[in-house]
LUMDRENTI-587125 format. One record per residue (C-alpha): x, y, z; residue in one letter. Coordinates in steps of 0.001 Angstrom, whole numbers, padded with zeros to 6 digits, always signed. Layout:
<rs>
XYZA ...
</rs>
This chain:
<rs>
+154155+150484+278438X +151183+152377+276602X +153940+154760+275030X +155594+151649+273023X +152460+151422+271338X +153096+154665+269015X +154990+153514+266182X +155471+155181+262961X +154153+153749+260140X +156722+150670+258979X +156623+150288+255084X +158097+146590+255683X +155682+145688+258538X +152678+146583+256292X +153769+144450+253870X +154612+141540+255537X +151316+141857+257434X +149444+142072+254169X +151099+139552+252411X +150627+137013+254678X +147055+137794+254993X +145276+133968+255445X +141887+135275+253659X +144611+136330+250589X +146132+133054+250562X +142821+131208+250592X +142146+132938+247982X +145168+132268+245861X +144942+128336+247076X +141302+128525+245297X +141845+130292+242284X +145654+127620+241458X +142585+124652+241951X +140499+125999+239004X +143149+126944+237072X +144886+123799+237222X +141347+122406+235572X +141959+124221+232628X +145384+123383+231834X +146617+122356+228275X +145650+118333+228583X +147833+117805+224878X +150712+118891+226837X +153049+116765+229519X +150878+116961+233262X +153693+119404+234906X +152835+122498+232751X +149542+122209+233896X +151221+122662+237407X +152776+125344+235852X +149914+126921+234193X +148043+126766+237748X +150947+128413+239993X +151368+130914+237264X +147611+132132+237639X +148279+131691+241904X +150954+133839+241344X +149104+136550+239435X +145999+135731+242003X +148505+136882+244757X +149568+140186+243538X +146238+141628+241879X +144222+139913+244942X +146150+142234+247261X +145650+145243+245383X +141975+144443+245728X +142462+143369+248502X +144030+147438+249632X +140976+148580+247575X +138185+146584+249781X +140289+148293+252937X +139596+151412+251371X +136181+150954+250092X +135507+149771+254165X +136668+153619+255405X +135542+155908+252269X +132077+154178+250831X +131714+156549+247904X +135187+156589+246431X +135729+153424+247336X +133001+152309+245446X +133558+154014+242657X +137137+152890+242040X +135787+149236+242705X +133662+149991+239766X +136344+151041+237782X +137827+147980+238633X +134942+145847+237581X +135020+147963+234358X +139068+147314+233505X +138392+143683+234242X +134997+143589+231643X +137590+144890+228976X +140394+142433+229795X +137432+139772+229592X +135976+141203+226025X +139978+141178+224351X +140358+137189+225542X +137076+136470+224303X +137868+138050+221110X +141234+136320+220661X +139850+133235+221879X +136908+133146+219656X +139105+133464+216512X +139075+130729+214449X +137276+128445+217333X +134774+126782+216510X +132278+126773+219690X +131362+129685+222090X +132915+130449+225297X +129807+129424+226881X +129737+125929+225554X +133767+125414+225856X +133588+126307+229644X +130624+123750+230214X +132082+120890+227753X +134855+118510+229431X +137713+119451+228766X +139308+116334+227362X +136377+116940+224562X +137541+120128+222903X +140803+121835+221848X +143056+123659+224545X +142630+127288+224349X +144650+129532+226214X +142454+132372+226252X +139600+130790+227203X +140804+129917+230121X +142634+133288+230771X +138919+134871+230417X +138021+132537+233208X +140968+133009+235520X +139769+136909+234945X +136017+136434+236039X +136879+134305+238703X +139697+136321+240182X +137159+139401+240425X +134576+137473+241420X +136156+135025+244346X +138150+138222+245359X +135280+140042+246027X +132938+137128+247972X +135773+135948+250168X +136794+139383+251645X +133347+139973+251772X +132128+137067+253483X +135227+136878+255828X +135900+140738+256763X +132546+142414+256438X +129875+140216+256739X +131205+136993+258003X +128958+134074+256636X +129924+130130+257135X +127454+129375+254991X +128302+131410+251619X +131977+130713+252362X +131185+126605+251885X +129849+127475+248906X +132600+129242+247887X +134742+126623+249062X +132986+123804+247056X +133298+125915+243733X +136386+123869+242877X +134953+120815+243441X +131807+120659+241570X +133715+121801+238375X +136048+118946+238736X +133426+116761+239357X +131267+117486+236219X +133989+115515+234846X +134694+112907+237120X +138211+114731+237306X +140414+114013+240262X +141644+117087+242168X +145317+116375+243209X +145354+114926+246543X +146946+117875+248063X +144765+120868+246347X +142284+119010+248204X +143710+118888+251397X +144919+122171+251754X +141471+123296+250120X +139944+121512+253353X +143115+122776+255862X +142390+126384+254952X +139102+126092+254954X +138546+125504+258073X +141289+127589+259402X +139616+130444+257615X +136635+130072+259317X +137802+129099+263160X +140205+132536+262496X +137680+135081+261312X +134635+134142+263836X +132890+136749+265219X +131738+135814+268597X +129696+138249+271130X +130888+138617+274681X +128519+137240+277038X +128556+135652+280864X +128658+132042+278792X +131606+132662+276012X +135319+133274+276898X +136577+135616+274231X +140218+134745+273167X +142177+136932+271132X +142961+135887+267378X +146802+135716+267752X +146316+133788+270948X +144716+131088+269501X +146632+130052+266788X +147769+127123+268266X +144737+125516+269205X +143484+126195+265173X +146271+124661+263658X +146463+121850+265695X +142688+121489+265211X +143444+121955+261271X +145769+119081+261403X +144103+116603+262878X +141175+117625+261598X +142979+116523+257686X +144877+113364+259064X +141949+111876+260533X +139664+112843+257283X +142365+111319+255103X +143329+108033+257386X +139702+107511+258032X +138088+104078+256110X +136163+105778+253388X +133467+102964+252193X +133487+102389+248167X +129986+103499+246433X +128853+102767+243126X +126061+105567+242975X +123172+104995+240653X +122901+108356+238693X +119427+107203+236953X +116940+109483+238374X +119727+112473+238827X +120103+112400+234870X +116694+112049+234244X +116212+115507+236314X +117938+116829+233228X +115724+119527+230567X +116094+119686+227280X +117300+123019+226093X +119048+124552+223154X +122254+124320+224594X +122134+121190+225943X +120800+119355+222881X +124240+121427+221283X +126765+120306+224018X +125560+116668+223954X +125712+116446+220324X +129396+117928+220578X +130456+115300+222235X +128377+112054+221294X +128133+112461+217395X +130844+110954+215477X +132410+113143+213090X +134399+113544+210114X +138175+113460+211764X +138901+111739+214911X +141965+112164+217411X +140631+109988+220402X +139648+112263+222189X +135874+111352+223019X +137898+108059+224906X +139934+110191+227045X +136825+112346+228134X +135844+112040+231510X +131898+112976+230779X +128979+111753+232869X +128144+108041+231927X +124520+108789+230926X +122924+105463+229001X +122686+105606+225673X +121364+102591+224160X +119166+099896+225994X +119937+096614+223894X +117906+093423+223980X +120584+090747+222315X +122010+087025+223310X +125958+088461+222696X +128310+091337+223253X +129502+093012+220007X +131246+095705+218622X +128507+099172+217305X +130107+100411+214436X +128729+104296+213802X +131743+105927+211704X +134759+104433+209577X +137693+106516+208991X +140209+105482+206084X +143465+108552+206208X +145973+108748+209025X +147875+111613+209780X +150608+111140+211867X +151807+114630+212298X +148489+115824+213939X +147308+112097+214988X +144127+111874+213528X +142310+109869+211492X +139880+111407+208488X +136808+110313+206586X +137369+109376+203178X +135501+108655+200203X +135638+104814+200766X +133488+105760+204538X +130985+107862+202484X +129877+106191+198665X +126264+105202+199052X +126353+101438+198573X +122142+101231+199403X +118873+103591+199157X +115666+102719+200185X +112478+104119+202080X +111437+100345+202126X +113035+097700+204897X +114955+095183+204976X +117828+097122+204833X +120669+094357+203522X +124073+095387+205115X +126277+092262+204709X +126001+088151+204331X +125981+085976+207691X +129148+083789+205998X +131038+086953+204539X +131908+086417+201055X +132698+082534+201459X +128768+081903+200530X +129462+083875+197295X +132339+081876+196560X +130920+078901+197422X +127474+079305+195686X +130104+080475+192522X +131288+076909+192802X +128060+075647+192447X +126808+077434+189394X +129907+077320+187731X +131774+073826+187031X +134775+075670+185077X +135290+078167+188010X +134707+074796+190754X +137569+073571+188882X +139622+076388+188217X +139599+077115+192312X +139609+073604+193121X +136468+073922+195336X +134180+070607+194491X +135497+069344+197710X +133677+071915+199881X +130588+071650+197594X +130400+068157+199056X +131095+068979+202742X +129528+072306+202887X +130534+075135+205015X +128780+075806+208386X +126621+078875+208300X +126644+080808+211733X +123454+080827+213388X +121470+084482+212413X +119858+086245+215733X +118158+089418+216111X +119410+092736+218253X +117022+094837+219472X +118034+099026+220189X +116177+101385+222203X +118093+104604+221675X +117022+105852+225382X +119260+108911+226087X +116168+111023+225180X +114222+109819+227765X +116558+111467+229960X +116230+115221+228838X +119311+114842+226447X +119499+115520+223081X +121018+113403+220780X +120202+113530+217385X +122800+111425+214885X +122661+110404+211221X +124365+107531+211939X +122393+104328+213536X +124385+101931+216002X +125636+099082+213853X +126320+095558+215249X +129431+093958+214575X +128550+091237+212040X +125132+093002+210855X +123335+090861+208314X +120149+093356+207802X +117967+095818+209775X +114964+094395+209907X +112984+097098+211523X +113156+101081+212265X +110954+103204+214420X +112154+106083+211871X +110762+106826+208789X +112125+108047+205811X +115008+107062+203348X +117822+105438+204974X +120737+104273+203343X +124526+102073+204063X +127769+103007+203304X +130653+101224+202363X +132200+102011+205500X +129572+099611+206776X +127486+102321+208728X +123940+103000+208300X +122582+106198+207519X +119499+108235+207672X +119658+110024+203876X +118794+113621+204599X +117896+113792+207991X +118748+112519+211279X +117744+109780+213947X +116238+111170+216932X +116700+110259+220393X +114219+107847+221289X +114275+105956+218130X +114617+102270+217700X +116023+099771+215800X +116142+095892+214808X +119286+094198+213268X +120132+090529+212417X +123193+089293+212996X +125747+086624+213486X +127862+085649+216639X +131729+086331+215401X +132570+082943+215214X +132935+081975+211644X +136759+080858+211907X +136257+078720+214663X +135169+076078+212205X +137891+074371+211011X +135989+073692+207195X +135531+077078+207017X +138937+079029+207601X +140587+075939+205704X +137971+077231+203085X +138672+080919+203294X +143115+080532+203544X +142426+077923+200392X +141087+080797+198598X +144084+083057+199421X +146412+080560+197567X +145311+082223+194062X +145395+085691+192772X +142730+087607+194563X +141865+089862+192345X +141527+087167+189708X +139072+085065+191570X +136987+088348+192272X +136892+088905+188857X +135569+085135+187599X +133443+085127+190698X +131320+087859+189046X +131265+086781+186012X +129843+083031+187030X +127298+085224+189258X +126273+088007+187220X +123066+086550+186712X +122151+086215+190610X +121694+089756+191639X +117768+088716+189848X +117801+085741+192206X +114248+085520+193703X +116174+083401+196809X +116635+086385+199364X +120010+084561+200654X +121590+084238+197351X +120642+087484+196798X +122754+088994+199835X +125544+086972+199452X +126118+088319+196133X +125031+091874+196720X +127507+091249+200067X +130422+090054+197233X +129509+093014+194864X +130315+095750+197065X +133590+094793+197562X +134176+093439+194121X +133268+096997+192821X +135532+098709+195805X +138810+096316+195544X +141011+098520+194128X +140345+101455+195590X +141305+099008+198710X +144619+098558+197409X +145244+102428+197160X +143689+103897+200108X +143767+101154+202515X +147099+100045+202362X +148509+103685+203377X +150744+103074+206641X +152658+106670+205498X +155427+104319+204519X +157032+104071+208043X +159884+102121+208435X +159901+100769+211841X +156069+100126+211678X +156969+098072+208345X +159968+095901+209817X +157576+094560+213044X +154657+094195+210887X +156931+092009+208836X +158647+090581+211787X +155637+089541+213087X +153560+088146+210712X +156593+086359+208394X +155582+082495+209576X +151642+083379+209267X +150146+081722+206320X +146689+083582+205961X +145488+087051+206245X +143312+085464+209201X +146670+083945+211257X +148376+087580+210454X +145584+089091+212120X +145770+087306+214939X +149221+087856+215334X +149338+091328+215141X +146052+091671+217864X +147869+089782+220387X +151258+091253+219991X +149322+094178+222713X +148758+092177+225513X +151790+090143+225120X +154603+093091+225294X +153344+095183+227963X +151417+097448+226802X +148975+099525+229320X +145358+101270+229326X +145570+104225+231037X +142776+107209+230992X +144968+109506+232552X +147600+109821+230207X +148572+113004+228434X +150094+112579+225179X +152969+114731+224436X +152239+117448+221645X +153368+115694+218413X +152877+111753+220008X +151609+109298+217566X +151103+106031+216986X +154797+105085+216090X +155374+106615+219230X +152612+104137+221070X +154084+101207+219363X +157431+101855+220332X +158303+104346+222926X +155534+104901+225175X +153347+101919+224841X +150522+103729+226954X +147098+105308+225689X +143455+104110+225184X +141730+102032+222550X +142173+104649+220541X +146119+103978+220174X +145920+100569+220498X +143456+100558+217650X +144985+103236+215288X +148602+101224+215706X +146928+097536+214575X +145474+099398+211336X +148919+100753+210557X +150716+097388+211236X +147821+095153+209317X +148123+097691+206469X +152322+097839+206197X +152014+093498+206307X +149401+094028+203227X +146190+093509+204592X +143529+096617+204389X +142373+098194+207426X +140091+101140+208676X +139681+102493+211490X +136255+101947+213276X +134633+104224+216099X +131262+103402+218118X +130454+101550+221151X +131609+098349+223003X +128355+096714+223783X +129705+094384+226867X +127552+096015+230011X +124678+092863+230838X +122773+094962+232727X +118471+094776+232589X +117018+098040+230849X +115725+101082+232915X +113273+102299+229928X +112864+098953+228646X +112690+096284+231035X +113163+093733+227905X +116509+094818+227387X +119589+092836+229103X +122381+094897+227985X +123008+098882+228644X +125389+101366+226467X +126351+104159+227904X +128373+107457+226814X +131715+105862+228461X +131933+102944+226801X +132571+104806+223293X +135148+102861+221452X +137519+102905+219040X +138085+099653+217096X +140014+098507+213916X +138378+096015+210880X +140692+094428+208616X +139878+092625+205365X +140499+089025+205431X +140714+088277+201560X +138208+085434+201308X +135896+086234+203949X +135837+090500+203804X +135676+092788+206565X +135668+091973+210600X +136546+093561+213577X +139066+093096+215967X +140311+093833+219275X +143975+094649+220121X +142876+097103+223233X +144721+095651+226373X +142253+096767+229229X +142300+094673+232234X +145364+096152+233961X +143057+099298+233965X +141596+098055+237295X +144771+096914+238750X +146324+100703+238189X +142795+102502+238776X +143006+100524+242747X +146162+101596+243327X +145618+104941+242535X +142236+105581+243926X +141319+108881+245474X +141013+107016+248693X +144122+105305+248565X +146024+108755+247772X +144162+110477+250854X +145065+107715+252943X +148868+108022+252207X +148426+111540+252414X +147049+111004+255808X +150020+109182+256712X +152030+112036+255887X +150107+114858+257607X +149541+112256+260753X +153580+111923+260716X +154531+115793+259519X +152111+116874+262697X +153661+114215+265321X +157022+116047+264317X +155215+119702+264834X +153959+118342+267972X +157021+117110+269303X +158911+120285+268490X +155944+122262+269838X +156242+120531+273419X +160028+120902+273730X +160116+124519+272028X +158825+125999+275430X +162064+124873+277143X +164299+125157+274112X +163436+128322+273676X +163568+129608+277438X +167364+128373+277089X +168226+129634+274189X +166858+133138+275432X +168969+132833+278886X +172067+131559+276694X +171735+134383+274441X +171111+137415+276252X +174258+136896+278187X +175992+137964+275194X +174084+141435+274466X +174031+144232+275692X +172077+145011+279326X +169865+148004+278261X +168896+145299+275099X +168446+142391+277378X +166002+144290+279984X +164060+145388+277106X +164050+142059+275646X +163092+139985+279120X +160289+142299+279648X +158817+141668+276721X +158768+138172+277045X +157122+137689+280543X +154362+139918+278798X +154296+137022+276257X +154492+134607+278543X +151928+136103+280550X +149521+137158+278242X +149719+140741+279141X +148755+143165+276683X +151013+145936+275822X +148725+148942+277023X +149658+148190+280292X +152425+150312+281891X +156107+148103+283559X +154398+149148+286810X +151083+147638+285923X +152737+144387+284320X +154525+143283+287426X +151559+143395+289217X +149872+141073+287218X +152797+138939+287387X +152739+138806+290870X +149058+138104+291164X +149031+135509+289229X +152287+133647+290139X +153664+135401+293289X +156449+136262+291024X +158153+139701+291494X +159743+141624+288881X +159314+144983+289846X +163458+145759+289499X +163053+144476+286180X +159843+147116+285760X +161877+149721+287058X +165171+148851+285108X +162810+148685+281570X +161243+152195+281965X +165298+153755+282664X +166249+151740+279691X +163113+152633+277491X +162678+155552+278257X +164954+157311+279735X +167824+155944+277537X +170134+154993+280487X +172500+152652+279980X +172959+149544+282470X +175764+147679+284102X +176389+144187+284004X +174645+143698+287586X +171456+145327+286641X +171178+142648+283691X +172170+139710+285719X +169649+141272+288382X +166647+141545+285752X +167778+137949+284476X +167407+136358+287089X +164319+138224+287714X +162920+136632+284480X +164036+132441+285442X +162119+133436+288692X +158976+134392+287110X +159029+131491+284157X +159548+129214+286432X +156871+130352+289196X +154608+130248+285830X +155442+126723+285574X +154284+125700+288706X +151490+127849+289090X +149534+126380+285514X +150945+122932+287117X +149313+123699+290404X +145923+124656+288179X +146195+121740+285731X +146992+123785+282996X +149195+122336+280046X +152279+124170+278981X +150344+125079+275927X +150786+128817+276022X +154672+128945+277082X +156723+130320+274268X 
</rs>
């Protein structure tokens, strides 16, 4: 039979051969994992699918042209090298022209985008592409290498864990099944390109007879990983972050994505960046920290912009305290306006609550330990972390002029806090309204025309800004800012871009409210009482906005949910901004500052919205809906999705199994069945063949030599079949009808004396085909 083994060159044969190359198709399977990272998160989830097969696609056709060059390289060193070279060089250039059209008009490196989550910056298309080119020349390169020349178990797990530690710098999920057939070829790779060295202890089986026992290894191997009870760990990152050096560009990247800016689109809450501690807080409540205000919604690009209502100076001073608003709102101003003024008491019909008083909320003190710092992170801001309800900050480790805006922020005038500075704030709990006498105070008030009342309420305290009493004093300084801002109020902060549908349920909703406070209310609670969900892994759809949240999708983060209360709270007259910071609600004892009982940490940036109750003035409310979070998050755990995933592999492989077991026989019959139909030269050349198969006899043995192998090891004779195959091969006789049925029956004889004979021997039908 050695003479079969000179064939001419078979275009087709090559190319299947090469195409279905395993080290290729790892290959291909790692480079569609990355790419899928670096999909277009602004666009609907299955074009990132898209995006990723695209660049598998591309993987697969320039990865076997390398793939031909490394064979070439392997039998001509210098030439070979040389074209790799040029290779290298064609690729550099591809990599310089993306770089260039990426860089246009983009406002951060290449560098900085490609360590920055994702979710954090602006999708650009070629950035990626100028990663899917280094890595394709690079992972190319490293897994021939480490699989064909130099085989290497160790460099190859590195290679193989490439995907996951960029998915994991942001606490991305991998889809379920990149990650098992990551794992499936993985291993397969490396059981299939061993290099073992013959010795008296190892039994060297060849590559193609063996793929059975890899693949069956393979799947068990992923239905037991994915079935098996994975415990649930809550990992304390603490001394990993403080491992962290400050550098240049990581005081840059951390400032990208932790300083508040001058437009907004939400994206900071969809981020999936590490959750490194921020603040260390010592305080008796959970609050709202207020660090930016925005006042102009766009809805065509769904953002939100600073405008000149966030930004007018309202304080300046080197010297503390630094007064930021009154512990009663403006009700003390009003009140104490009563009491000054007998003709305004009157007017406003307010000697009643001069008798009874209103009931001043109880003024407590936050402490803040901006700690980030302390872990090799930069984060220098010019805005401080605000409380919600901030009466004064009392104290600040920084020095220099600091200043508040009418947004309600606190700034540091010409400079910047650093990352380990500190601060001290009084405030009050946000329970003003809960006192009866006091919202019956505040929606008496509303009754007359507001702008009127603001108008005789400075002039019966114009004289009180001199007020040696430090309370009086606030209160009106509290009652001045917004006296001085009203109108501008009415004309910026009543914007809802005249929508329609956002006007008809705004007045739907709040038509049987009788104060600004009830309307509120309403329109907070209208969230969480028409089914509204929090979801982090939600992609908006290019164009989606908030009238789109309210009405159609009625999924996103706080920063929807937010965004869509300002709108409605503006179109039913009341004005709104939009607030972004932290949600302080983590209890949690200090790691810096063992004082400290609460922690604030880069993932619990918030977006919030404050509304103006006319009356009282500006406070914050909450219309995010956020507890079904942990309800969806359970159910669609990583864990949970390997598990089913398990389920599937464990069934798919008790079906491959099955089929495996009965193919033996199946196919046996099938072969009998068939070659009763072709012709006899065809059939003897066919059932030689297969006892070879069936045997394991390699094809550079001659017929003669065959049968007696056959015969040795099952008693078996086929030498008429032997003798029949070389007039057939080779001396392109043709046979009658007796000589097939002779060399047929030949063949039953032998697979069946192979039957018993690995029965006899214990053997498993395994290696019958």
């Amino acid at each position: 039979m050695k003479e079969t083994n000179k064939k001419p060159f078979s275009l087709k044969s090559f190319m299947l051969r090469t195409l279905t190359d395993p080290v290729l198709w790892y290959t291909v399977l790692i480079m569609t994992s990355l790419m899928y990272h670096f999909r277009n998160r602004d666009k609907d989830d299955n074009l990132g699918y898209i995006l990723a097969l695209g660049c598998g696609a591309v993987t697969l056709v320039v990865g076997w042209l390398l793939f031909r060059l490394f064979d070439f390289i392997q039998k001509h060193h210098i030439i070979g090298s040389a074209a790799y070279l040029a290779a290298v060089g064609a690729f550099a250039i591809a990599v310089k022209v993306t770089l260039l059209l990426g860089q246009k008009d983009y406002p951060i490196t290449w560098m900085l985008w490609f360590l920055t989550p994702q979710d954090s910056v602006d999708y650009n298309f070629w950035f990626a592409i100028t990663f899917f080119l280094l890595f394709l020349i690079f992972m190319t390169s490293v897994i021939y290498y480490f699989t064909r020349v130099r085989y290497r178990i160790f460099m190859n797990f590195l290679i193989f864990i490439i995907p996951f530690v960029i998915y994991g710098k942001e606490y991305e999920k991998m889809p379920t099944l990149m990650i098992i057939l990551l794992a499936v070829g993985y291993i397969l790779l490396m059981v299939y390109y061993r290099q073992l060295k013959n010795s008296d202890d190892t039994i060297f089986v060849e590559r193609r007879r063996s793929w059975k026992t890899i693949s069956a290894y393979a799947v068990i191997f992923a239905a037991v990983a994915a079935l098996f009870p994975k415990p649930y760990i809550e990992a304390d990152r603490t001394t990993l972050e403080t491992l962290i050096s400050a550098d240049a560009l990581t005081d840059k990247l951390v400032n990208m994505l932790n300083m508040f800016r001058s437009s907004t689109g939400g994206q900071r809450f969809r981020t999936k960046v590490r959750d490194v501690v921020v603040f260390e807080v010592r305080s008796d409540d959970d609050f709202h920290l207020k660090m930016a205000t925005f006042s102009t919604y766009d809805y065509d690009e769904d953002t939100w912009n600073v405008g000149d209502l966030d930004l007018y100076y309202d304080q300046r001073t080197e010297e503390l305290p630094l007064d930021i608003g009154s512990p009663m709102g403006l009700a003390d101003a009003f009140l104490h306006a009563a009491e000054v003024d007998e003709t305004y008491a009157e007017k406003y019909d307010l000697k009643k609550y001069l008798d009874s008083g209103l009931k001043a909320p109880e003024v407590k003190k936050a402490t803040f330990y901006t700690v980030i710092g302390a872990g090799g992170l930069g984060y220098n801001n010019d805005t401080a972390p605000v409380p919600q309800n901030a009466v004064r900050l009392t104290r600040c480790s920084k020095k220099g002029e600091l200043a508040t805006l009418t947004g309600g922020t606190v700034v540091a005038v010409k400079s910047e806090f650093s990352n380990s500075d500190s601060f001290t704030f009084e405030y009050v709990p946000d329970d003003f309204f809960n006192t009866p006498v006091n919202k019956e105070f505040v929606e008496h008030l509303e009754k007359y025309d507001y702008k009127e009342l603001l108008e005789d309420t400075e002039n019966a305290l114009m004289f009180e800004k001199y007020s040696d009493e430090e309370d009086i004093k606030l209160a009106y300084d509290s009652f001045a800012t917004d006296y001085r801002y009203y109108d501008d109020y009415l004309s910026d902060l009543l914007d809802y871009g005249d929508n329609e549908r956002i006007k008809q349920l705004a007045d739907e909703l709040t038509k049987d409210a009788e104060s600004d406070y009830d309307k509120a209310r309403i329109l907070e609670s209208y969230f969480y009482n028409n089914d509204y969900n929090y979801d982090l892994e939600y992609v908006k759809a290019k164009g989606e906005n908030a009238e789109d949240f309210i009405f159609e999708t009625k999924t996103g983060v706080c920063y929807e949910y937010a965004t869509s209360m300002v709108l409605l709270a503006r179109a039913a007259g009341i004005p709104a901004r939009y607030c972004e910071g932290y949600s302080m609600t983590q209890r949690e004892r200090g790691y810096w500052n063992p004082s400290a009982d609460h922690v604030v940490t880069t993932k619990d940036a918030h977006g919030f919205p404050q509304l103006y109750i006319r009356g009282y003035g500006w406070m914050d409310f909450e219309p995010t809906v956020t507890d079904p979070v942990l309800t969806k998050n359970n159910d669609v755990s990583a864990t949970n999705m390997l598990a089913r995933a398990g389920l599937i592999i464990l069934a798919g492989a008790l079906l491959v199994l099955f089929a495996l077991f009965l193919y033996p026989r199946l196919s046996h019959k099938l072969f009998v069945r068939s070659a009763q139909k072709k012709a006899p030269a065809d059939v003897v050349k066919s059932i030689m063949l297969r006892i070879c198969r069936l045997y394991d006899i390699e094809d550079v043995n001659t017929s003669a030599e065959a049968a007696g192998l056959v015969r040795e090891r099952s008693g078996a004779d086929i030498c008429e079949t032997a003798l029949l195959f070389d007039r057939a091969a080779y001396g392109g006789e043709a046979l009658s009808e007796s000589e097939k049925y002779t060399a047929l029956g030949e063949y039953i004889a032998a697979y069946t004396a192979l039957r018993q004979s690995k029965k006899r021997r214990g053997i498993t039908n395994r290696q019958i085909s």
